[in-house]
DSSP file (Angstrom, degrees, kcal/mol; ACC not computed):
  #  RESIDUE AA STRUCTURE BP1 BP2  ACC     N-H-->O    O-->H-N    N-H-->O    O-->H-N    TCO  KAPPA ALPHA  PHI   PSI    X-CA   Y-CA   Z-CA
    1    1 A X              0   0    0      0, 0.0    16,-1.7     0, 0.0     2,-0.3   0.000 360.0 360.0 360.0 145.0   -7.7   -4.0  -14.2
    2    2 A X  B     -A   44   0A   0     42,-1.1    42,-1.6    14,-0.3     2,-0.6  -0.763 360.0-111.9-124.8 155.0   -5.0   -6.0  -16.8
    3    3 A X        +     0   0    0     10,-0.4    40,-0.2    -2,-0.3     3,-0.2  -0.959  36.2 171.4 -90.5 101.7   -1.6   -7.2  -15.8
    4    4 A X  S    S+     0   0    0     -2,-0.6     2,-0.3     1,-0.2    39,-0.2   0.837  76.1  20.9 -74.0 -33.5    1.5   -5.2  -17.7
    5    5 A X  S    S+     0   0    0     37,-0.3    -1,-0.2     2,-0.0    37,-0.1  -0.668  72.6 175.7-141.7  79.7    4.3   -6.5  -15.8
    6    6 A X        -     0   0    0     -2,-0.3     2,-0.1    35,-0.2     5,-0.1  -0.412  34.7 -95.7 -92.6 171.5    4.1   -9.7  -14.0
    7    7 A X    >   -     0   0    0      3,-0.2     3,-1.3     4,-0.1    -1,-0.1  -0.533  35.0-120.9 -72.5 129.0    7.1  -11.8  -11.9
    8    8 A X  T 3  S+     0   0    0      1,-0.3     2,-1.4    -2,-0.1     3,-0.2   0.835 109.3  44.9 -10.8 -74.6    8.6  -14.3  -13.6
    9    9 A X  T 3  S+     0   0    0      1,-0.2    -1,-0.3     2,-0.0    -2,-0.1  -0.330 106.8  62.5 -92.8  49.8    7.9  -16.9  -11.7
   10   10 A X  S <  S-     0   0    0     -2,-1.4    -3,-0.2    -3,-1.3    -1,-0.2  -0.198  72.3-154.1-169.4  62.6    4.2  -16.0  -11.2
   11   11 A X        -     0   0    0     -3,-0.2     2,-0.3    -5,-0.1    -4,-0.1  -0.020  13.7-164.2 -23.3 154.3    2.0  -16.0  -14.9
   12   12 A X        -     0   0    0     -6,-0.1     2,-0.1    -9,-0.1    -6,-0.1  -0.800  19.4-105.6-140.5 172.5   -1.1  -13.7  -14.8
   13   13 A X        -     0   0    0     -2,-0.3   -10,-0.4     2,-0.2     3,-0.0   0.020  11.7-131.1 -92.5-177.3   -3.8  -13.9  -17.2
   14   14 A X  S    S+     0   0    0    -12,-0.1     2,-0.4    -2,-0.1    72,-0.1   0.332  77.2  88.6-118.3  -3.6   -4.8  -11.5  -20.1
   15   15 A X  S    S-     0   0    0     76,-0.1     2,-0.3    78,-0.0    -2,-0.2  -0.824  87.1 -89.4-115.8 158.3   -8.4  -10.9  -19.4
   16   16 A X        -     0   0    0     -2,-0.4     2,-0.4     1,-0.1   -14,-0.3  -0.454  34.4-162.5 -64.3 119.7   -9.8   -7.8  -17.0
   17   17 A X        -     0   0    0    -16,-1.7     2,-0.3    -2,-0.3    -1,-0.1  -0.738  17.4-127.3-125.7 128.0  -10.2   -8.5  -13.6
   18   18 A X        +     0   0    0     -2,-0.4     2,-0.1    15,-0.0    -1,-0.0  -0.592  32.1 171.9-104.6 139.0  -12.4   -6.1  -11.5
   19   19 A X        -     0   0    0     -2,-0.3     2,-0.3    14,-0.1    14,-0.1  -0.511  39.3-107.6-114.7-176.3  -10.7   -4.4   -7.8
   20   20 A X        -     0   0    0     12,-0.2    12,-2.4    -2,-0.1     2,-0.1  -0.857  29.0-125.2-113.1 160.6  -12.1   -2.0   -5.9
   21   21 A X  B     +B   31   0A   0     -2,-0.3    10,-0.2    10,-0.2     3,-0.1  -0.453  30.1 179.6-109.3 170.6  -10.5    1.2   -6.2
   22   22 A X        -     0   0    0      8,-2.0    -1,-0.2     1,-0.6     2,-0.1   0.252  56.7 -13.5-126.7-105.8   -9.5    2.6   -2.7
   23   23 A X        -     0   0    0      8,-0.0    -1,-0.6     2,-0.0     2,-0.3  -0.396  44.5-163.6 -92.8-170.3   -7.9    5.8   -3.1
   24   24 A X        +     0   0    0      5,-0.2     2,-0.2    -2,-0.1     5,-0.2  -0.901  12.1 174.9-166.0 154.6   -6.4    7.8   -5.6
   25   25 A X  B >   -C   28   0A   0      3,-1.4     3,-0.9    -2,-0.3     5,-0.0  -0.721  60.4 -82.1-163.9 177.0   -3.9   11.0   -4.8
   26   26 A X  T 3  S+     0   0    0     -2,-0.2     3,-0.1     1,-0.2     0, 0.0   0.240 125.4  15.9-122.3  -3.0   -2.2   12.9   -7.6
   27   27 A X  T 3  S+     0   0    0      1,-0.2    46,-1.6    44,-0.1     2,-0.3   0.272 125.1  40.9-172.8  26.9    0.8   10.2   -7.9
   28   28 A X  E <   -CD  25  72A   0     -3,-0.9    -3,-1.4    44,-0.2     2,-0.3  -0.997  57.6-168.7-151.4 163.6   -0.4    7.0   -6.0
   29   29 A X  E     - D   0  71A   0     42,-2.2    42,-3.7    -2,-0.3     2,-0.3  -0.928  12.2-140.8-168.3 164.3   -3.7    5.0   -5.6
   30   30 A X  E     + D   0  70A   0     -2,-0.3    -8,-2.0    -7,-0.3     2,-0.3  -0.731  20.2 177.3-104.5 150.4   -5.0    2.2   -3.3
   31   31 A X  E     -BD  21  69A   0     38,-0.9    38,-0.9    -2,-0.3     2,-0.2  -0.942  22.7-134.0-144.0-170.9   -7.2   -0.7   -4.3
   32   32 A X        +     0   0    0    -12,-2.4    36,-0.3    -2,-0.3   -12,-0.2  -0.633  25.9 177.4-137.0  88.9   -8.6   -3.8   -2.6
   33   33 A X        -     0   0    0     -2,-0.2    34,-1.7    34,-0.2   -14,-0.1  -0.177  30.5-135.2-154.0 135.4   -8.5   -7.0   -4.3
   34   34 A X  S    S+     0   0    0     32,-0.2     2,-0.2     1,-0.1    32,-0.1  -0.054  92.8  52.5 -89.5  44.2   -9.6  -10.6   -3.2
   35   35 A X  S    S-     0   0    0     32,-0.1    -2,-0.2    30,-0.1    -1,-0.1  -0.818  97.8 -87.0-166.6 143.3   -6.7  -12.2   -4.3
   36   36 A X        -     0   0    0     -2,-0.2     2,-0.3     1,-0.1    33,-0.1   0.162  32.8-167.4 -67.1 144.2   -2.2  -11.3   -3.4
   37   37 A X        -     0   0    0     31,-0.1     2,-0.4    -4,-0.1    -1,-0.1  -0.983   8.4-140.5-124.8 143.2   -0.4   -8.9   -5.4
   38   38 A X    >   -     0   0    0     -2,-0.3     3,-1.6    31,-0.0    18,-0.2  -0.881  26.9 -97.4-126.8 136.2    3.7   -8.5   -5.3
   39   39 A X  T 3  S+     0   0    0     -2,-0.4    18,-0.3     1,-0.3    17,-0.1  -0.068 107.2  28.2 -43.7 152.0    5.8   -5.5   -5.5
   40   40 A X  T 3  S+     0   0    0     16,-2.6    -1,-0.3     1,-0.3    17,-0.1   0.203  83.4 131.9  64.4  -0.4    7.1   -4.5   -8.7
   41   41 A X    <   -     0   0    0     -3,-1.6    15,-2.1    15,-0.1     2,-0.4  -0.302  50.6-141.6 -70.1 159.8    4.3   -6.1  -10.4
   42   42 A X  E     + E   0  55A   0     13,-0.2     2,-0.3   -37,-0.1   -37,-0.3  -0.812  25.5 170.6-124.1 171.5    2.9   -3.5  -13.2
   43   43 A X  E     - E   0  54A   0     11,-2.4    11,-2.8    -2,-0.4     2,-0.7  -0.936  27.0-131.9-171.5 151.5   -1.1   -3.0  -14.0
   44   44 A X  E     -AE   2  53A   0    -42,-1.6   -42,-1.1    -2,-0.3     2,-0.9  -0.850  14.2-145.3-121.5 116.4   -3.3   -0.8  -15.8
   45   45 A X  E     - E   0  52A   0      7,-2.4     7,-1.0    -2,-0.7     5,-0.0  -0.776   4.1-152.8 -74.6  69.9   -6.1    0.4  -14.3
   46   46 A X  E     + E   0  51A   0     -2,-0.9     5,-0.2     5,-0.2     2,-0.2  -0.202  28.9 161.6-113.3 131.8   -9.3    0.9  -16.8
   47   47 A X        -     0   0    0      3,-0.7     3,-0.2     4,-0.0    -2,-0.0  -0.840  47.9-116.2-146.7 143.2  -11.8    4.2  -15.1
   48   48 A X  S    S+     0   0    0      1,-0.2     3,-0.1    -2,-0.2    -2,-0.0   0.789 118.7  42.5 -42.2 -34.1  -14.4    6.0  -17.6
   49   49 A X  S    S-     0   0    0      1,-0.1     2,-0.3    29,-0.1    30,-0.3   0.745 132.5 -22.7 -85.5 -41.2  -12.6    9.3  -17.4
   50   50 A X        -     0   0    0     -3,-0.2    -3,-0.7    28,-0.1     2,-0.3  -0.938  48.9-124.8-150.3 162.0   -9.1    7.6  -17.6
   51   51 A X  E     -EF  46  77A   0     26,-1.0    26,-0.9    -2,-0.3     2,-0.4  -0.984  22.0-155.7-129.8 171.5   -7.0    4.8  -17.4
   52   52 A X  E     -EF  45  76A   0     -7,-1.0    -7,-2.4    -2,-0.3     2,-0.7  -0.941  19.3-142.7-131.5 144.1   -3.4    4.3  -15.3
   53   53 A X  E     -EF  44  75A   0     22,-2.9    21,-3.7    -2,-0.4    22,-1.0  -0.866  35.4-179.3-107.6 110.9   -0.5    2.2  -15.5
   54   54 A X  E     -EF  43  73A   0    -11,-2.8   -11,-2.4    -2,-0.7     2,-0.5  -0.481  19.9-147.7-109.3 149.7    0.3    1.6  -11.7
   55   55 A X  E     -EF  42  72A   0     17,-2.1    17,-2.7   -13,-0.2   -13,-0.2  -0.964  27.5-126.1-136.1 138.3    3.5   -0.7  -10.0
   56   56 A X  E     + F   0  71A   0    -15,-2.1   -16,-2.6    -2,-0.5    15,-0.2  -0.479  35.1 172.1 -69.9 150.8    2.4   -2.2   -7.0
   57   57 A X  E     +     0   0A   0     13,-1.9     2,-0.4   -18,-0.3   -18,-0.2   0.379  66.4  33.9-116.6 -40.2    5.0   -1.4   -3.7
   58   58 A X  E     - F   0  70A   0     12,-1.8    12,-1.1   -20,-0.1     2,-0.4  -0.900  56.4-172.7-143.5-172.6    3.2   -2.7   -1.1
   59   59 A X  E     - F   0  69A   0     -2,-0.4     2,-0.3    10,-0.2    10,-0.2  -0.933  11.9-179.2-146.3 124.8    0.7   -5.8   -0.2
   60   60 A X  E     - F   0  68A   0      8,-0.6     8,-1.7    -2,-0.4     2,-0.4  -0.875  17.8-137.5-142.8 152.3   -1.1   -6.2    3.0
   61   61 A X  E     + F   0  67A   0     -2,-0.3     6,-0.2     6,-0.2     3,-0.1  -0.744  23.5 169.7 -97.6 141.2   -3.3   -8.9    3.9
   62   62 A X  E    S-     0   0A   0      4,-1.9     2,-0.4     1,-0.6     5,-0.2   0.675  74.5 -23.7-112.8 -28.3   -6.7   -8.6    5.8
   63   63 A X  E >  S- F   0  66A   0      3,-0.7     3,-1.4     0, 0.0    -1,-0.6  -0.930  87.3 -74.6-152.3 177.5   -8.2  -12.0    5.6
   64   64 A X  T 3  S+     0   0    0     -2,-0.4     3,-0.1     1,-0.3   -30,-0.0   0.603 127.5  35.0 -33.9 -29.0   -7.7  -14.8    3.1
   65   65 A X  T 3  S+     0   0    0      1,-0.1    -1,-0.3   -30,-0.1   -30,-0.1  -0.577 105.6  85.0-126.1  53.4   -9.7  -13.1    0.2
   66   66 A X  E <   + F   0  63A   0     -3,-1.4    -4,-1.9   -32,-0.1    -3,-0.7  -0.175  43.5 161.7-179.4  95.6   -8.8   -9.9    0.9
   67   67 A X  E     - F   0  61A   0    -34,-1.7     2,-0.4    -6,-0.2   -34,-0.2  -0.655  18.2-161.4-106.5 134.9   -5.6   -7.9   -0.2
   68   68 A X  E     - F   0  60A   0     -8,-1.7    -8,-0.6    -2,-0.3     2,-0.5  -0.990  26.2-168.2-113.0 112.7   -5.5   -3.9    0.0
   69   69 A X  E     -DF  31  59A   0    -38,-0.9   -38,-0.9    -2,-0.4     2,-0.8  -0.856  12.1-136.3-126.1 149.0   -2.7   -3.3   -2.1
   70   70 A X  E     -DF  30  58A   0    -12,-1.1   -13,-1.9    -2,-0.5   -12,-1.8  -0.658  21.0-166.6 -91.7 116.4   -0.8    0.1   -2.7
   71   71 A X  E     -DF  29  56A   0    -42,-3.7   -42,-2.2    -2,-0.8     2,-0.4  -0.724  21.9-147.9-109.2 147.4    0.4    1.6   -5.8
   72   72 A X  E     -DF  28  55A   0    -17,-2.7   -17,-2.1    -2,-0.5   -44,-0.2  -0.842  29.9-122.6-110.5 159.7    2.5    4.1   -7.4
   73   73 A X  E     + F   0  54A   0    -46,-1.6   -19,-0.2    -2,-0.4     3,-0.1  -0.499  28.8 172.9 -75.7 138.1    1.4    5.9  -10.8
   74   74 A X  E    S-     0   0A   0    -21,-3.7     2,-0.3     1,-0.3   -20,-0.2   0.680  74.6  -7.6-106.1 -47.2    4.0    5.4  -13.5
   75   75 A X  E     - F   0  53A   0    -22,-1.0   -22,-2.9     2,-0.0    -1,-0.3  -0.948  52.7-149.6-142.2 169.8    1.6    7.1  -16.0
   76   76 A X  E     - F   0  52A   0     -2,-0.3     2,-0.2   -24,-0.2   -24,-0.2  -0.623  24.9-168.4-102.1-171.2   -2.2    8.4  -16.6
   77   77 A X  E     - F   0  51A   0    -26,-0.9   -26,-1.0    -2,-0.2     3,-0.1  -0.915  20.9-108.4-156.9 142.2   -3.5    8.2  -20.1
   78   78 A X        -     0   0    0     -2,-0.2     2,-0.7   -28,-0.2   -27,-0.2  -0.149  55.4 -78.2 -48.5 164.3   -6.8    9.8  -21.9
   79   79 A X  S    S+     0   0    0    -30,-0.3     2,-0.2   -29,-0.1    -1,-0.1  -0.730  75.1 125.3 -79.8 115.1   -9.5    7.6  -22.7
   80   80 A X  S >  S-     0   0    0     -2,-0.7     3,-0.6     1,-0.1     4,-0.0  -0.867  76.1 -88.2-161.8 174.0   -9.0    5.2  -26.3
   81   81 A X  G >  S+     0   0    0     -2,-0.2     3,-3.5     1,-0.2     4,-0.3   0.780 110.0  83.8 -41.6 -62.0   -9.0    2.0  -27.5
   82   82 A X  G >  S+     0   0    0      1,-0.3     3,-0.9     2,-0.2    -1,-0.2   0.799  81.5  73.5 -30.4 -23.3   -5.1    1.7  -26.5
   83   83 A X  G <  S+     0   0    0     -3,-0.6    -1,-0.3     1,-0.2    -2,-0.2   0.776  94.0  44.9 -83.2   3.9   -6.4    0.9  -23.3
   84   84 A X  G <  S+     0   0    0     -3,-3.5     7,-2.7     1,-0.0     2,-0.5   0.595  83.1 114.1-102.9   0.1   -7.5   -2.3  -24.2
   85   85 A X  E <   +G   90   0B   0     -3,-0.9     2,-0.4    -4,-0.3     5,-0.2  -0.846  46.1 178.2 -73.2  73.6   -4.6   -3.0  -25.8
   86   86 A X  E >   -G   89   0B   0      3,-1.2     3,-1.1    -2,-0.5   -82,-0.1  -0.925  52.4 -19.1 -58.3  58.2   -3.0   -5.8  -24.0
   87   87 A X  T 3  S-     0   0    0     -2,-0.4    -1,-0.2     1,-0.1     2,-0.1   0.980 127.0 -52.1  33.6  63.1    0.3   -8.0  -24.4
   88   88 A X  T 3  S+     0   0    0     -3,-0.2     2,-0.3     1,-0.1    -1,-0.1   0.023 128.1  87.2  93.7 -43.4    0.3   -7.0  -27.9
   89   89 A X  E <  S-G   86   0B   0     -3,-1.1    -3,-1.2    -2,-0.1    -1,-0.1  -0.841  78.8-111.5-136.7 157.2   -3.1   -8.0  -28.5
   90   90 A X  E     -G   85   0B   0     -2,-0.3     2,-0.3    -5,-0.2    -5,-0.2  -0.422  40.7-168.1 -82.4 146.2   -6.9   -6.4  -28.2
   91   91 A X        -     0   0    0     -7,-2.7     2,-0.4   -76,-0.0   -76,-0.1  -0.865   8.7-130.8-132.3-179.3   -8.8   -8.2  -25.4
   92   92 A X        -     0   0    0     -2,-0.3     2,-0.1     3,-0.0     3,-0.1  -0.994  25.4-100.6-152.7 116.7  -12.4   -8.1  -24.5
   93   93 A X        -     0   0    0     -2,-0.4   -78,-0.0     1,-0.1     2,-0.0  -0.297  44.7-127.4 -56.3 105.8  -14.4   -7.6  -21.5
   94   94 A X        -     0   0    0    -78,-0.2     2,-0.2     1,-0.1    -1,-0.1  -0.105  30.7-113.6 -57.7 128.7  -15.7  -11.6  -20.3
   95   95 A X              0   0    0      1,-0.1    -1,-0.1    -3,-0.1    -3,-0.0  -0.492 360.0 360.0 -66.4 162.5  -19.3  -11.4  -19.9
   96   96 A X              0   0    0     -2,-0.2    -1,-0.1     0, 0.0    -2,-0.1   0.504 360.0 360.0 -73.5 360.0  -20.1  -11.9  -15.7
């Protein structure tokens, strides 16, 4: 997962950051995060088959490191390069 749209007042980084995906339905999907996410926030969602550009709507917490947050799809995409494609600029999956 990348950050497209973040809150002002809240920077996010540029390099990919791994969820687990939760659900998926035909114009939402859920994932589960260890760390807070805020409505209206955008992300893009990296999957072999595809990737999505999601805006989060809701946030709930289940313990301290551990956020299940809900999205709705603004668009799918096919599989390219574009998805890697970043504020502008190509980034590259940090070795672990």
């Amino acid at each position: 997962m990348y950050f497209e749209k973040a809150l002002p007042s809240l920077p996010r980084a540029f390099h990919p950051i791994g969820v687990f995906t939760r659900d998926f339905s035909k114009n939402a999907c859920g994932i589960v995060t260890p760390f807070e996410l805020f409505p209206q926030e955008e992300v893009r969602l990296i999957l072999p088959t595809f990737w999505l550009q999601l805006r989060v709507v809701r946030a709930r917490r289940h313990q301290s490191k551990c956020y299940e947050i809900g999205m709705r799809l603004l668009h799918r995409n096919s599989p390219s390069r574009e998805a890697f494609v970043v504020g502008g600029r190509f980034t590259e999956a940090r070795p672990a």
